[in-house]
C-alpha positions as CSV (number, residue, x, y, z in Angstrom):
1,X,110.8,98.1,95.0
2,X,107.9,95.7,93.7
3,X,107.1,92.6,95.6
4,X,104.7,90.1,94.6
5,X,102.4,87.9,96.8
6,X,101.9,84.7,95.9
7,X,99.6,81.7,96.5
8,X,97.4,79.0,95.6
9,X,94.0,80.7,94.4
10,X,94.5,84.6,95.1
11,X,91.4,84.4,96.9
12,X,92.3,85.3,101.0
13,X,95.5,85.4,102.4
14,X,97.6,86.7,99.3
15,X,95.0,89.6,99.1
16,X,95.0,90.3,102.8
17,X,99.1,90.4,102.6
18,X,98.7,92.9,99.3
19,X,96.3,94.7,101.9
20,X,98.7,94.9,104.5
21,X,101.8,95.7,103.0
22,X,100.6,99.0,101.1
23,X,99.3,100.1,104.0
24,X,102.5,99.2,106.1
25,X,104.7,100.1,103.2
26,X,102.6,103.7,103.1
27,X,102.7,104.8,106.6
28,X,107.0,103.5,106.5
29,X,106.9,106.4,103.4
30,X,108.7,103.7,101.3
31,X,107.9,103.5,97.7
32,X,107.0,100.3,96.6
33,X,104.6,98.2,93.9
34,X,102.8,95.7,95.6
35,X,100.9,92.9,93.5
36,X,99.4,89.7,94.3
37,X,98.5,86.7,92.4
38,X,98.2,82.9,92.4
39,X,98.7,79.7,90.3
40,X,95.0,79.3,89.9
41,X,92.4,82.3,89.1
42,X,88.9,82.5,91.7
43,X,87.7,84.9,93.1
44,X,88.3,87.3,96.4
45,X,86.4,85.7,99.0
46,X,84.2,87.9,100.7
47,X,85.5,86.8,104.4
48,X,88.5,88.3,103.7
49,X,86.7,91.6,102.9
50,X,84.7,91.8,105.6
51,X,88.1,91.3,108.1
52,X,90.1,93.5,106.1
53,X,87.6,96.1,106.2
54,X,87.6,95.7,109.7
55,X,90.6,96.7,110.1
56,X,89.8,99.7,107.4
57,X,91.7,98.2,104.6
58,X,89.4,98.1,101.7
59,X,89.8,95.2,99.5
60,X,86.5,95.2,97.4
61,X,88.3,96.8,94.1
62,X,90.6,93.9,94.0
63,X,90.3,90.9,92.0
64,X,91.5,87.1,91.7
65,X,94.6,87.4,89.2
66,X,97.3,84.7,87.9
67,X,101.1,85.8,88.0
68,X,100.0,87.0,83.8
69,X,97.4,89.1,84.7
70,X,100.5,91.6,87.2
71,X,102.5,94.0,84.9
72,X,105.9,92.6,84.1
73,X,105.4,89.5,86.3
74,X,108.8,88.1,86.1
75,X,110.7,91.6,87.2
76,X,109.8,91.4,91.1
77,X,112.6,92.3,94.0
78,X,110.6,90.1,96.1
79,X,108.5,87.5,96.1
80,X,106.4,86.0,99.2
81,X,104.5,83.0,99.4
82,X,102.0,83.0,102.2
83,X,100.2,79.1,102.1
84,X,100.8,76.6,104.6
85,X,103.3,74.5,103.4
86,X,102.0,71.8,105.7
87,X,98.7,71.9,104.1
88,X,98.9,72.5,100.4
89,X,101.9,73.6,97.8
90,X,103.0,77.3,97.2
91,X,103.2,77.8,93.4
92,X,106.7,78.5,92.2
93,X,108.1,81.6,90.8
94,X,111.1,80.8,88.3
95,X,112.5,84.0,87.9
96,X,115.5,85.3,89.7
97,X,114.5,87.2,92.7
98,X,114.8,87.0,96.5
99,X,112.4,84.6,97.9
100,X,110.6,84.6,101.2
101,X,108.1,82.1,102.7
102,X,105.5,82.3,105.3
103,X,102.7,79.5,105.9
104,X,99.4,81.0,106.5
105,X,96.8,78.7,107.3
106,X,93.8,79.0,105.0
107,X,90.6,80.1,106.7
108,X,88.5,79.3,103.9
109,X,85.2,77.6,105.4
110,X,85.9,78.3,108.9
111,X,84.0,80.9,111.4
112,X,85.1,84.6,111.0
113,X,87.4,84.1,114.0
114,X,89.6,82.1,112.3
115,X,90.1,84.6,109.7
116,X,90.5,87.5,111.8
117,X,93.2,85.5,113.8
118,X,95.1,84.5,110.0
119,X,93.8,88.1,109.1
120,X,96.3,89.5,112.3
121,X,99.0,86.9,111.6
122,X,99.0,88.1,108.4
123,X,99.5,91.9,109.2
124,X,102.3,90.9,111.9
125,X,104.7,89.6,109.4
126,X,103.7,92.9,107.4
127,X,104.9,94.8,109.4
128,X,108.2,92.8,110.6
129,X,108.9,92.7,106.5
130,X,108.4,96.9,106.2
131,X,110.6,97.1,109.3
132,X,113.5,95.0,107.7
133,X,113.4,96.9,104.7
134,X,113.0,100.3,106.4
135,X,116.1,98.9,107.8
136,X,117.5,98.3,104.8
137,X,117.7,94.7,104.9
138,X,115.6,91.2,103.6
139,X,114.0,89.6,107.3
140,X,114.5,85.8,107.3
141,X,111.8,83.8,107.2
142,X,111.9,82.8,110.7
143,X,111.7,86.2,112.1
144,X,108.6,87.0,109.8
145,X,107.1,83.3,111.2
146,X,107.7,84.4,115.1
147,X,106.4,88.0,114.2
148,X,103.1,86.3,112.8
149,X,102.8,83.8,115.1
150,X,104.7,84.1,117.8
151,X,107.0,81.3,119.2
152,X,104.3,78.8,117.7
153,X,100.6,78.7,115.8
């Protein structure tokens, strides 16, 4: 399995998600590739760092990265965009694959409690997605948006 994270800048929330979902995807034992990228190359912000860490999920290694920068970048089984739609647009992935979407607000320039709550969100819907596919099947997006969120932001 090799899913791929997508979103605007690869800067917060697509890293957090990579974050999450190796761990989630580790402690399930199923084997997967997990990458993330965006349309546009930054850099990691150091926020999400210091909340990852928090939660003892070391992101320091990883880097901003465009969807050419991740090996064999149009051969994912799935792909998850993670920006607020309402907010900004998702970059698009052309290649045939099954496609999931989850808006994440971005914390960027707001107080660390704002990206510890997108931080939590954020592992929610990891670990709703891990448990679908432990199950053996692809969650809707709905059920990953209540999982992060609950029944509203």
């Amino acid at each position: 399995m090799r899913i791929l994270v997508l979103c605007t800048h690869n800067s917060a929330r697509s890293q957090m998600m990579e974050g999450w979902l190796r761990r989630h995807l580790a402690e399930a034992g199923l084997p997967a590739e997990v990458h993330s990228a965006g349309t546009e190359k930054t850099r990691l912000k150091p926020e999400a760092v210091r909340v990852m860490g928090e939660v003892g999920i070391d992101l320091s290694g990883q880097f901003s990265k465009t969807l050419f920068e991740v090996p064999d970048p149009w051969n994912f089984d799935l792909v998850l965009t993670v920006c607020d739609a309402a907010a900004e647009a998702c970059p698009a992935y052309p290649a045939k694959t099954h496609r999931l979407h989850v808006g994440f607000s971005d914390p960027s320039g707001r107080p660390l409690g704002e990206w510890r709550r997108v931080r939590d969100a954020l592992g929610r819907a990891s670990r709703a997605l891990v448990a679908a596919l432990a199950e053996g099947r692809w969650p809707g997006e709905d059920e990953l948006s209540v999982a992060a969120w609950g029944s509203g932001r």
